[in-house]
N, C-alpha and C positions, 0 to 999 in steps of 0.2 A: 665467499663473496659472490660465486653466481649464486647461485640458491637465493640469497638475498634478496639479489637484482631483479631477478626470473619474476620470486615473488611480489615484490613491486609493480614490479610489470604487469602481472597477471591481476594483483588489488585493483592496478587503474584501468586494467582493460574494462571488468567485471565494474566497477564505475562508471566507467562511459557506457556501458550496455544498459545500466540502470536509467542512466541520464536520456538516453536515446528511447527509452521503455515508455518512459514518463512524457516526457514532451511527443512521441507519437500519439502517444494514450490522449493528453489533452486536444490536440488535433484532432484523430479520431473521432472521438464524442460530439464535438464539435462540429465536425464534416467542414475542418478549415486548415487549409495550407498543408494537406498531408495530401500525397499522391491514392489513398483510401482511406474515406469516411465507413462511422456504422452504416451510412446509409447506401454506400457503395459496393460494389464486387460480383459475383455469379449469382444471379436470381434462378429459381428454378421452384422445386413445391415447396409448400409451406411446412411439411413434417420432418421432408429432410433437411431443409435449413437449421429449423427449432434440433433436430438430434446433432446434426453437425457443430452447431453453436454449443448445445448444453456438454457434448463431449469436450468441446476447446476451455468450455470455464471449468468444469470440472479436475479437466487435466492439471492445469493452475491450479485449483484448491489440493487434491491432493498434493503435488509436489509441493505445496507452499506449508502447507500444514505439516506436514508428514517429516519435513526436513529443519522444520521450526520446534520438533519435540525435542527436550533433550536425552530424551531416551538414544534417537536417532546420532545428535551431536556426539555423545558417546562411542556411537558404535560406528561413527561415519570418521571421525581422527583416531583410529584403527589403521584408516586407509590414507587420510588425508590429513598433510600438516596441521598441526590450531591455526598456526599463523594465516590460512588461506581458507581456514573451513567457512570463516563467514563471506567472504568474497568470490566461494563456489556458490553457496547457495544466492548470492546477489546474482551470481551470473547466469544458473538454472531460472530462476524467478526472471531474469527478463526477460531469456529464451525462451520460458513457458507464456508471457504475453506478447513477443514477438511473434511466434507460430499463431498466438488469439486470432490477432490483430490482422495477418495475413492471411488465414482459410476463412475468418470470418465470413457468411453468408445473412445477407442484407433480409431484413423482413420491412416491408416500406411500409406497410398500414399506415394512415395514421392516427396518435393518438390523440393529439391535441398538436394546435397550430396558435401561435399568439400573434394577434394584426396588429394590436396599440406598439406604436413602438417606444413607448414610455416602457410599458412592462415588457416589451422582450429586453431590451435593455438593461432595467431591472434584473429581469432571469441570469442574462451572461454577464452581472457583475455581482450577483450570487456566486453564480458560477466557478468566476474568478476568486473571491475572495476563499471560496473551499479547498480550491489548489492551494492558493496563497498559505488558509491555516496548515495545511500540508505541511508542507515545503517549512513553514517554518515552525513547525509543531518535533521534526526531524532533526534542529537546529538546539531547539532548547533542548533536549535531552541527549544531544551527542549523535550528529546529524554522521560525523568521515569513523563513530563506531559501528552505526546503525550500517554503515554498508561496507563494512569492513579494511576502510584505509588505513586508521590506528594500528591495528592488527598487524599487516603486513610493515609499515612503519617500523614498529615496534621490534621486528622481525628485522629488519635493513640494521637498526642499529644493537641490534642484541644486546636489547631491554628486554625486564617481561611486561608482556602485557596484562592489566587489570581492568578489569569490568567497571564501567562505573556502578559505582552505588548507587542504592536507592534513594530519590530526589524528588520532591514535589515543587520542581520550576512553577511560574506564574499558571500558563495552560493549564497545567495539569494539576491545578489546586479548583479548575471549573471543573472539569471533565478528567475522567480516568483514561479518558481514548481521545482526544483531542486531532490526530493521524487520519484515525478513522472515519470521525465526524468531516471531518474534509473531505475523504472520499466520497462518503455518502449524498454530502449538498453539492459535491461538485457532478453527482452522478443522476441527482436527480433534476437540478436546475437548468432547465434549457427550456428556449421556446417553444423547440419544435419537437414533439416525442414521438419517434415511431415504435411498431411493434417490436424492431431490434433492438432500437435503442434502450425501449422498456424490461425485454429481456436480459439487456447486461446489467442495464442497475438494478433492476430486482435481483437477479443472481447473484452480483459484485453485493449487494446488502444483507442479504442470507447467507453469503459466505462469513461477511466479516463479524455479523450477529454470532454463526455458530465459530468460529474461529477465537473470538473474542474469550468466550467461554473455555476451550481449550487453553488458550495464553493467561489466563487467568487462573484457573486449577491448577498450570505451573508454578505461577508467581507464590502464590499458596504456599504452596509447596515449600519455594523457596526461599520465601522471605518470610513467614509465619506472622506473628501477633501483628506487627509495623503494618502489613498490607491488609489484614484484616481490618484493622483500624482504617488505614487509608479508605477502602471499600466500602465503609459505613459511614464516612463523611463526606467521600466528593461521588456521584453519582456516573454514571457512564458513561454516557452519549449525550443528556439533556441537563444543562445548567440547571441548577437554582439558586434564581437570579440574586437574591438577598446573602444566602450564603455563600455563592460566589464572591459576592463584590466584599465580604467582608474577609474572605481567605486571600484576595487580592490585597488589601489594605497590610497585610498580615507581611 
């Protein structure tokens, strides 16, 4: 019965670390109601900023990639219960964009500045709405698996737990990455871009370009003919529009 509890316990900490991860990150980007924006922190030259910065996303891709293989999952609940492996790596993953978030070093260039306040406004409800598909892109395919509360759940009442199956919810009859695409308009859409901030999103979108590719080679893998099919009707990142709205009707 401890073991159980422990593990609960540790699901919702590893939870709140995500939750806390996310809504700093939307602040951040932003440079609103976070005690540090990208455009905030130790200024100093421009090379070691850029190496400083490229090391902190870096750091994140590998642990994010490296522990999302299931080669790894394998060989990591060797060590670690199933019931908390996905609530470790929730909780590495935040700690690797809580350290981001905190050494970050500001590049203020800047790259574009928007006066109309029609269009910046426009911009931060792009913005918003990219979070929003987020959030709720997490939601349709199993938002408390996706960060491992099921798991440890499952665990408390010694159930087993089972993966969901493979599902093509609404979203993801437009787009194969739906998640993704959130990040990406939420990372580019803002009024004001600096050189920092230009550097996290182009970063943050080359990661998830070659990370995408990795998660997918998986799925391959694991799902065979069903995913290949799926792959050859709904498109990645970019709707089309027609065959969209007719796999929505569906």
């Amino acid at each position: 019965m401890l073991r159980r509890i422990l593990a609960v316990g540790y699901g919702v900490l590893a939870y709140a670390a995500f939750l806390a991860a996310i809504v700093y990150t939307i602040g951040f980007l932003a440079n609103f109601a976070v005690p540090k924006g990208v455009d905030d922190g130790v200024t100093g030259t421009v090379w070691l900023a850029v190496a400083i910065d490229a090391g902190l996303l870096g750091l994140f891709a590998v642990q994010h990639s490296v522990m999302a293989r299931p080669w790894f999952k394998r060989w990591w609940t060797r060590f670690v219960p199933a019931a908390v492996e996905r609530s470790t790596f929730v909780l590495l993953s935040s700690l690797a964009v809580g350290l981001l978030l905190w050494q970050w070093r500001p590049l203020t260039a800047q790259m574009w500045s928007v006066e109309a306040m029609w269009l910046r406004t426009l911009l931060w409800t792009v913005c918003g709405l990219g979070w929003g598909l987020l959030v709720l892109s997490t939601f349709v395919i199993g938002h408390f698996d996706l960060f491992g509360l099921r798991q440890v759940l499952a665990r408390a009442r010694d159930t087993a737990y089972a993966e969901p199956g493979f599902r093509q919810p609404l979203l993801y009859r437009i787009v194969r990455h739906p998640i993704m695409v959130g990040f990406i308009v939420a990372f580019w859409a803002t009024p004001d871009m600096t050189a920092g901030h230009l550097l996290f999103a182009a970063a943050g979108t080359g990661y998830i370009l070659i990370g995408v590719r990795f998660e997918e080679h998986d799925l391959r893998r694991s799902l065979g003919e069903p995913y290949e099919r799926y792959a050859r009707q709904v498109p990645g990142f970019i709707p089309r529009v027609r065959a969209a709205a007719e796999r929505a009707e569906v």
